[in-house]
ROVO-171001 format. One record per residue: x, y, z of N, C-alpha, C, CB in turn. Coordinates in steps of 0.05 Angstrom, whole numbers, plus 5000, padded with zeros to 4 digits. Glycine has a CB too. Example, Ala and Ser with C-alpha at 12.3 -4.5 7.8 and 13.67 -1.06 7.14 Angstrom:
<sites>
526448865156524649105156526449345156522649115181
525749555142527349795143525850015157528249885114
</sites>
This chain:
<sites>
902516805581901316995600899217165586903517165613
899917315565898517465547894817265537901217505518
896017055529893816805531891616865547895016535545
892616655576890716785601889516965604891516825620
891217185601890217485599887517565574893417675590
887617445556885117435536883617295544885317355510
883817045558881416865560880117095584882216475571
882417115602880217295632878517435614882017585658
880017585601878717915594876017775572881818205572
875217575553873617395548870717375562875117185553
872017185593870217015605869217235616871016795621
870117525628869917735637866817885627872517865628
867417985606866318015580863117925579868117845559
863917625576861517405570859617455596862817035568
861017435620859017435651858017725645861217405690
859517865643857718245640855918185618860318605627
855018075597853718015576852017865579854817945561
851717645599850417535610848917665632851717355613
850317805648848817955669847218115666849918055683
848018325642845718545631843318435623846518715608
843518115596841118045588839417965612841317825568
841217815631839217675660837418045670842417485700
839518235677837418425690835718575667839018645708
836418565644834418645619832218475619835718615590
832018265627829618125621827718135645830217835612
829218125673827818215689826618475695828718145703
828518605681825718915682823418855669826519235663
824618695639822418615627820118585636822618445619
820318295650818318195669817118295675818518115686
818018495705817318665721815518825710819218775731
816718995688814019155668812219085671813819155641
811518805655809718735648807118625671810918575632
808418535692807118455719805218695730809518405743
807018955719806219225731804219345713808619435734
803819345691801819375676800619165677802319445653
799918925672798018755680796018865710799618485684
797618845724796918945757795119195750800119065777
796219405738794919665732792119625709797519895718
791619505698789719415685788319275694790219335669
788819075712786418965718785719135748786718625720
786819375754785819545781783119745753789719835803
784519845736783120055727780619875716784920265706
780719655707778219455701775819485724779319105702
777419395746774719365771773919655780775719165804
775319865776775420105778772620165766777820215766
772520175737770520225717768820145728770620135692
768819795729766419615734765619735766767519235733
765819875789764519915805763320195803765719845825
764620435775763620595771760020525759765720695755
761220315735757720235726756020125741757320055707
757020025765755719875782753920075800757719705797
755120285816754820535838752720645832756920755840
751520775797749120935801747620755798748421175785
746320545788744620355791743920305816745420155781
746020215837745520205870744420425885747920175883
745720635870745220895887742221045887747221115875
741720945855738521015850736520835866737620965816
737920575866736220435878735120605910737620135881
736720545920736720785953735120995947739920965965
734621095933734121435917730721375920735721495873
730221095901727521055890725420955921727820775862
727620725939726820635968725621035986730720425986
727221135982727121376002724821525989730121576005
724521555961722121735950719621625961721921745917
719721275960717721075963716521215984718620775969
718021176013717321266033716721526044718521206042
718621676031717421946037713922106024719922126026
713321926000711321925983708921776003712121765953
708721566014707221426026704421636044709321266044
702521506019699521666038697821496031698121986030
697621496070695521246076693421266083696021076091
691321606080689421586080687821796052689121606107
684721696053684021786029681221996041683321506006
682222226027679222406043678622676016680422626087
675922746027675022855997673923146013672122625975
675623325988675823685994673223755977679323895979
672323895990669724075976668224305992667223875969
667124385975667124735983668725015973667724756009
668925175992670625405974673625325980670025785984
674325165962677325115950677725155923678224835954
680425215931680825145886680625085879681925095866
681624725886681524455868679024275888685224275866
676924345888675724145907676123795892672024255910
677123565910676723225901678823095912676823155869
678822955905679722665928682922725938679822265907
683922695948686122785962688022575973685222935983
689922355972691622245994692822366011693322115987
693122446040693922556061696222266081690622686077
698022446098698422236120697022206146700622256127
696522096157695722016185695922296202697721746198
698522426201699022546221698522796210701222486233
697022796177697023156175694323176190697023346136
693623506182691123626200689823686176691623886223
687323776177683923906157686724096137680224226187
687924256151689024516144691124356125690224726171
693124126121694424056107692923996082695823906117
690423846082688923686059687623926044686423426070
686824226063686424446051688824516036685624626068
691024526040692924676022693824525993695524736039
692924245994693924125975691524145961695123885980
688824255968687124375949687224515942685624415949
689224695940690024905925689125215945688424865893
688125085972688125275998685625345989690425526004
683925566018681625676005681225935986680125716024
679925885978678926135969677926385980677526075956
677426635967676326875975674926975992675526945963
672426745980670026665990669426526014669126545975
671826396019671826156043671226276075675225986043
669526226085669226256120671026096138666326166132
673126146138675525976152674025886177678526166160
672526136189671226096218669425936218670126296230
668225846200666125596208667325296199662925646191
669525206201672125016196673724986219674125136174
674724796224677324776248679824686232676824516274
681224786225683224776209685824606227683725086199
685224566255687124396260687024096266688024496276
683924066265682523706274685123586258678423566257
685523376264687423246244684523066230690523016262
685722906205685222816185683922536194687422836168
682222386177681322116183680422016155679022106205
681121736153680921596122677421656113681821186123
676621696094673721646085673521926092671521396100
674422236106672722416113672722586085673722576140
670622736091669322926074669523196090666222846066
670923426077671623636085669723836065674823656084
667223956085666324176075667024466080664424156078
667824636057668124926072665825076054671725096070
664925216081662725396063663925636056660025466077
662725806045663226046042662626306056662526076025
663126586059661826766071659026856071662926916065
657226816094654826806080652426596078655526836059
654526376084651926126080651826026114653125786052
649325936112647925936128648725676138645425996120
650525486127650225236136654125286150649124966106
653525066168656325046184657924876164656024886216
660424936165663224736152662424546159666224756161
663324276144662023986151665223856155659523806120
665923706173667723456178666323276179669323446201
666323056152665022806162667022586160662222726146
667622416185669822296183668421956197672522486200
668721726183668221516192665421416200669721506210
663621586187660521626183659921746209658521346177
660321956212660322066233660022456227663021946247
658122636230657722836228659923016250655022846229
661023206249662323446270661323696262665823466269
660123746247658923996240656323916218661324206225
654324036224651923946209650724296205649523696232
649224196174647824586172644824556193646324726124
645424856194643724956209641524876208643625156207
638624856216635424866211635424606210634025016185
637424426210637724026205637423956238642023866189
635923796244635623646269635223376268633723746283
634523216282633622996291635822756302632122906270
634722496306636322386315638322196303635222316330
637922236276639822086257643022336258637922036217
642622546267644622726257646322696296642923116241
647522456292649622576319651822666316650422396338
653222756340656522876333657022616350658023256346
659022616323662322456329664022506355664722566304
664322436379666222606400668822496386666122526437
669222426371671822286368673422416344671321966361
671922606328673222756297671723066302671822546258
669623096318667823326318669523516326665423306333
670123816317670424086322669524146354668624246301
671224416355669324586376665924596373670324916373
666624756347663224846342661624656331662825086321
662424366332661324166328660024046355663224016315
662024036377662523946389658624046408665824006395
658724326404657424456420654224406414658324736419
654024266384651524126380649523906393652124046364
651723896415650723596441649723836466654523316459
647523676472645723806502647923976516644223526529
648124086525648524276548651824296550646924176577
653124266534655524366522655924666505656124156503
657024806516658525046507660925056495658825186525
661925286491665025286484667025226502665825506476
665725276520668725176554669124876551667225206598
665624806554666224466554667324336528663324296559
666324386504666624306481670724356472664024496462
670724546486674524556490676124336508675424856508
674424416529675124126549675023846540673224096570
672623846520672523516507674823476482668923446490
676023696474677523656450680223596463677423916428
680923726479683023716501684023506514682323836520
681023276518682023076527682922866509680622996542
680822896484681522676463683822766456679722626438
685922946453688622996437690222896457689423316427
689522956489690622796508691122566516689922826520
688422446507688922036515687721906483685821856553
687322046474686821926440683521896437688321546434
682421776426680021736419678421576437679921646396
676121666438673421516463673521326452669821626468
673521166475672920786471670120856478674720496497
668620936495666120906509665521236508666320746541
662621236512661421516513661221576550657821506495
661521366566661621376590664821466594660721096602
666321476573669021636583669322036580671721476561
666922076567666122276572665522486609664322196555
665822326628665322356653669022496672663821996662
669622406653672622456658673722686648674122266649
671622836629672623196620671523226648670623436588
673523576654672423746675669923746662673724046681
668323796689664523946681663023796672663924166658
663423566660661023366656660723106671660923286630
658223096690658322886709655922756694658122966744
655222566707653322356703651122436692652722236724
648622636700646822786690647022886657646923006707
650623026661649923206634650822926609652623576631
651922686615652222486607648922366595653622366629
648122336611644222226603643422426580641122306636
643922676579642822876560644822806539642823216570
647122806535648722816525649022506499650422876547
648822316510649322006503646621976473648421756538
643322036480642822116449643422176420642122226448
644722406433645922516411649122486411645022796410
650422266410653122306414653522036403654222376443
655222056384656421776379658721726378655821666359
660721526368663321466371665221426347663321256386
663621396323664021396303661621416272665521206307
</sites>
């Protein structure tokens, strides 16, 4: 009986000895599955850290691209700071391409300038000073909007399409009412296709059209 009783207490023994190494080795395992696992997370971890500012600049460099974009070219001179060539956008005005000249100066006659015409590729922005005798010049698309004084003939027309108020008023029998009225309409329906669309401001009918068409060009 005593016999039996050793072998149980034995075979007993041996299975608990056996059972600990079986769950000892499976923690083992398990460890190791779990750190593997955790290493190759903190791997791709890194790798999308090095990856992110490279991408991110990219976006960065696309958005400067665009926000930088100037698509036209026009030249500052007169009383400015920096009078010379300038890139502007489409949609700034005289008064933006002035400030990036470093604005006017002291000297500058703001009043003989329209500081709000918007901008056109190829123009030439004159500002005179206090004093001179000649009018601010917009020349945009070979086209005069302000010409100096004591200058006549028939090579010198206004532009209806870029010309000022006080440009404007350089054509036959136009004043400041009408010459408002003509600026009014071009900001309204965009730029003259025809000088016969001139008939369509208040106040100028057919007549002041005949006087008018000499001296008037479209670009």
């Amino acid at each position: 009986m005593k016999i039996l009783w050793m072998k149980y207490k034995l075979l007993i023994s041996a299975v608990l000895i056996i059972a600990v190494i079986i769950l000892w080795m499976f923690y083992q395992h398990q460890s190791t599955i779990k750190n593997t696992v955790e290493i190759q997370k903190s791997n791709q971890f890194v790798s999308k850290q090095d990856q992110t500012p490279s991408e991110n600049a990219g976006d960065k460099i696309v958005e400067q691209d665009n926000g930088a974009s100037m698509d036209l070219v026009i030249d500052i001179k007169g009383a400015v700071r920096n009078p010379g060539i300038y890139h502007v956008h489409s949609s700034d005005r005289v008064i933006d391409g002035i400030a990036l000249a470093g604005g006017l100066t002291k000297k500058a006659d703001r009043n003989k300038i329209n500081l709000a015409q918007k901008v056109a590729d190829e123009m030439v922005i004159y500002v005179p000073e206090k004093g001179d005798k000649s009018v601010g010049e917009i020349v945009g698309q070979g086209g005069i909007t302000g010409t100096s004084q004591g200058q006549s003939g028939p090579e010198q027309k206004v532009n209806v399409n870029t010309a000022d108020e006080q440009g404007m008023q350089n054509l036959p029998g136009i004043g400041p009412a009408k010459a408002k009225a003509i600026i009014q309409y071009r900001e309204e329906h965009g730029p003259f296709k025809s000088l016969d669309e001139l008939t369509n401001v208040s106040g100028i009918g057919d007549k002041s059209l005949e006087k008018i068409k000499p001296a008037a060009s479209l670009q």
